[in-house]
C-alpha positions as CSV (number, residue, x, y, z in Angstrom):
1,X,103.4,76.8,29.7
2,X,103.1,73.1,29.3
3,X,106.6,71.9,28.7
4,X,107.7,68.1,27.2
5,X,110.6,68.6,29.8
6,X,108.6,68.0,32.2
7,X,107.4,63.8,33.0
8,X,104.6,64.1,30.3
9,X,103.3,66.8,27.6
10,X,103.9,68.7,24.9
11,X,104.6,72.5,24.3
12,X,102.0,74.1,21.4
13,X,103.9,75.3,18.4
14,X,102.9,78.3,16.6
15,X,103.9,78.8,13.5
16,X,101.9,82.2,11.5
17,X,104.9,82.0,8.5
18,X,102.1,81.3,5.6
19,X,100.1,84.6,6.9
20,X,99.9,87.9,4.9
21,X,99.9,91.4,6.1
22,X,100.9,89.8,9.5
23,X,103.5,92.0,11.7
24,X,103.2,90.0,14.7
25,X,101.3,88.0,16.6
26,X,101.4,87.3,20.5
27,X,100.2,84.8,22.2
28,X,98.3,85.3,25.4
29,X,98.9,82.1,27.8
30,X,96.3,81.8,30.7
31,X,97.2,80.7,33.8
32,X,97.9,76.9,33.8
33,X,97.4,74.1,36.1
34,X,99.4,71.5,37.3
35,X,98.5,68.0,37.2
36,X,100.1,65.1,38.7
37,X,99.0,61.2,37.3
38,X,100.4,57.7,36.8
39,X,102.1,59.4,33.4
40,X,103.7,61.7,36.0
41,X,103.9,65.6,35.8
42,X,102.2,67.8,33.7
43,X,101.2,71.4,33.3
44,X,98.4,72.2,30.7
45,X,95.3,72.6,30.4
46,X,92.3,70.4,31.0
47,X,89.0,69.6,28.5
48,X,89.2,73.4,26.6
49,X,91.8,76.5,26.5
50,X,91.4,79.2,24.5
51,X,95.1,81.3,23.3
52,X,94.0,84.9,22.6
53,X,96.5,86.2,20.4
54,X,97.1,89.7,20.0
55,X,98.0,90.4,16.1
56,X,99.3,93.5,14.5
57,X,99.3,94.4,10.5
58,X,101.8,95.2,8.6
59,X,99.8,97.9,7.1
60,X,97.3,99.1,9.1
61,X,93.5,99.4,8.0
62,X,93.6,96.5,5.4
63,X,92.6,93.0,6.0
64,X,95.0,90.6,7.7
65,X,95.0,86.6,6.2
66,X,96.1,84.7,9.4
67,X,97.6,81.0,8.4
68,X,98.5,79.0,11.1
69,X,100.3,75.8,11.6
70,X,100.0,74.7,15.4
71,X,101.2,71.9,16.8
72,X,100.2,70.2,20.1
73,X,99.4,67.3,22.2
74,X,96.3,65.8,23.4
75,X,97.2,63.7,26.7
76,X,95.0,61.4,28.7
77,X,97.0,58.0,30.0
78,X,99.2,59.1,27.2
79,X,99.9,61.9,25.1
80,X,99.3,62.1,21.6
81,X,101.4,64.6,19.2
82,X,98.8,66.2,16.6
83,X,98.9,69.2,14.4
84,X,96.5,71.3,12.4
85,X,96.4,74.0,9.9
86,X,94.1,76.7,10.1
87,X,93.1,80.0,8.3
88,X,91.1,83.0,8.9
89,X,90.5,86.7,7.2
90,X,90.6,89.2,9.6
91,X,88.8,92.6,8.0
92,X,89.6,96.1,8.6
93,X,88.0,96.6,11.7
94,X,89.6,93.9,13.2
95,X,87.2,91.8,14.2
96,X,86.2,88.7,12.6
97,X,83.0,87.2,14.8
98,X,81.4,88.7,17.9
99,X,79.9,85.4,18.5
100,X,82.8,84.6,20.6
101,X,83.6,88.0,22.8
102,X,82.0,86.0,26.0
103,X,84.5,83.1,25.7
104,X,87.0,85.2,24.7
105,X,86.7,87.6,27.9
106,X,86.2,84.8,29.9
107,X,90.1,83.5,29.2
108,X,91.5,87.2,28.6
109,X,90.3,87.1,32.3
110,X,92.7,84.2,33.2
111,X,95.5,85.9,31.7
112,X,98.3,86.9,34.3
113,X,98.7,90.4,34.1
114,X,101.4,92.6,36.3
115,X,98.8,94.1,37.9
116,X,98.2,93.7,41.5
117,X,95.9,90.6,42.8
118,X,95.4,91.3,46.5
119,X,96.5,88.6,49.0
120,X,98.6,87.1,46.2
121,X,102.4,89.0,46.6
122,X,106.0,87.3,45.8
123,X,107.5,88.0,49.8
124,X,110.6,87.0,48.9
125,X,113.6,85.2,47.0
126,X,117.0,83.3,47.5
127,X,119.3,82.1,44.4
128,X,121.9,79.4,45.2
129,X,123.3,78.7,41.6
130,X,126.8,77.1,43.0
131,X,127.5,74.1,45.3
132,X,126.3,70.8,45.2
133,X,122.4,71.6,45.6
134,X,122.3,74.7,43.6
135,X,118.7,76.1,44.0
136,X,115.9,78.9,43.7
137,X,113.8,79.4,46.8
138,X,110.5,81.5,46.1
139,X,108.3,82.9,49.1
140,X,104.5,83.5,47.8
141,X,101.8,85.0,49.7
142,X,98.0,83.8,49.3
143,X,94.7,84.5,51.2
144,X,94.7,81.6,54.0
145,X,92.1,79.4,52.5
146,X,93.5,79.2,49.3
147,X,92.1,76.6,47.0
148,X,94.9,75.4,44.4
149,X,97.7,77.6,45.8
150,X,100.5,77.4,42.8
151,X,103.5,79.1,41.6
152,X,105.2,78.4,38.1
153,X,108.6,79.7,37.2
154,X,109.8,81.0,33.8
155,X,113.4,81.4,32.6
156,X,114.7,82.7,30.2
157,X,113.9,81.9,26.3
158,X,115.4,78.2,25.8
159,X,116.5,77.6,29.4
160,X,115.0,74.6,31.0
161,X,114.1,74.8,34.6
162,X,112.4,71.9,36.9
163,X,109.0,72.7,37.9
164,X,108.5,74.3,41.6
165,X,108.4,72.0,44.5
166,X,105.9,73.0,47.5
167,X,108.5,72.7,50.5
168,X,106.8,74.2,53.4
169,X,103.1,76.1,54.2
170,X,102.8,78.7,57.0
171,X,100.2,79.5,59.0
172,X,99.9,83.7,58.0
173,X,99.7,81.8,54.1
174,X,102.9,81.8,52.7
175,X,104.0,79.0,50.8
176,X,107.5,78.0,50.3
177,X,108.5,76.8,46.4
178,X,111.6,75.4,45.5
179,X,113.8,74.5,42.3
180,X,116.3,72.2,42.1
181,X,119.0,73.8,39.6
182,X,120.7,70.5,39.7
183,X,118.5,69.3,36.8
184,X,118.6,70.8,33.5
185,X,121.1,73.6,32.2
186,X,123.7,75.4,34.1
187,X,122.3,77.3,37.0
188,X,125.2,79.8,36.8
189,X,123.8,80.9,33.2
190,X,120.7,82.7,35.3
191,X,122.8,85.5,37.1
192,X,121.8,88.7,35.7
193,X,118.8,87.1,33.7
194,X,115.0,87.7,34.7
195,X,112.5,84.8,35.5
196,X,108.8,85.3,35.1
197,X,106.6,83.8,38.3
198,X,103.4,83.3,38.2
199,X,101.3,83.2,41.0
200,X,98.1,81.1,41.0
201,X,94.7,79.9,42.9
202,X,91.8,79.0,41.8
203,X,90.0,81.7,41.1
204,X,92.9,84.4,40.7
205,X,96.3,85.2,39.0
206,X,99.0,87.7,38.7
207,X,102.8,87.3,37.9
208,X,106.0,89.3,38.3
209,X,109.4,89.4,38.1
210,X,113.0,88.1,39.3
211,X,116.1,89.5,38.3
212,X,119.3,87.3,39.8
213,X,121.9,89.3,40.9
């Protein structure tokens, strides 16, 4: 979820082409932070991440030879583009190692899933996409005491949106988020589309969705 259209950052690039027996492969994002420094804005990840990636064959029940190309960017007071090839034989059973199921539970774990978080709800929505100050207004619920209260918004494939702005805090712990459609593509383009959000804290995360009427 890391965007270069945002102040600072790079989007990973996955690229599985060179792979045989490969039918797909989807990448599981967790649940981001946002970070704000004298580079400006930035949403990423911080020291390690771990991608689970959920890969189907194209014939079942013989080996899968993953290849990938990823691209990134590792950012400190600057952010440096990097890339690296990588390869691996998955075997029939599927699994490669189990010397990694504990780290890999541990980020499956951070995954936003559709399923309900309590305290954490989407109370409500507004979409302004004409005028002068076109905008999306989001209402989030969290459990008062909240530590690292967040909500990031996805549009649809190739449409650029400007990162929520935190615009007002209520005492029953609803938290206001804004976005300015006057940066970026046309706003009117959203009607009828669906927008991911997804709602974070600390120690919990869940998304749904928006369709604009």
């Amino acid at each position: 979820m890391c965007s270069s259209d945002l102040d600072s950052g790079l989007p990973p690039r996955f690229d599985w082409s060179g792979s045989q027996n490969l039918k797909s492969a989807r990448i599981l994002w967790p649940a981001p932070t946002r970070y704000i420094d004298s580079a400006g804005l930035s949403i990423g990840y911080k020291d390690e991440v771990v991608f689970p990636v959920l890969i189907e064959p194209v014939q079942a029940g013989q080996p899968i030879d993953l290849r990938l190309r990823l691209e990134f960017a590792v950012c400190a007071d600057i952010c440096i583009p990097a890339e690296a090839d990588l390869r691996l034989r998955v075997g029939r059973s599927g699994i490669f190692s189990r010397s990694y199921a504990s780290l890999l539970s541990r980020y499956l774990d951070r995954v936003p899933g559709r399923k309900a978080v309590a305290g954490l709800s989407v109370s409500g929505t507004k979409a302004e996409l004409s005028g002068k100050a076109p905008y999306l207004a989001i209402d989030a619920r969290f459990p008062q005491g909240t530590i690292g209260a967040d909500l990031f918004v996805e549009g649809p494939r190739g449409f650029y949106l400007a990162p929520t702005q935190t615009v007002d805090k209520r005492s029953d712990g609803t938290v206001r988020f804004k976005v300015d459609l006057t940066k970026g593509d046309d706003p009117k383009e959203l009607k009828g589309k669906t927008l991911t959000l997804t709602l974070v804290t600390k120690t919990a995360q869940t998304e749904t969705t928006w369709r604009i009427k």
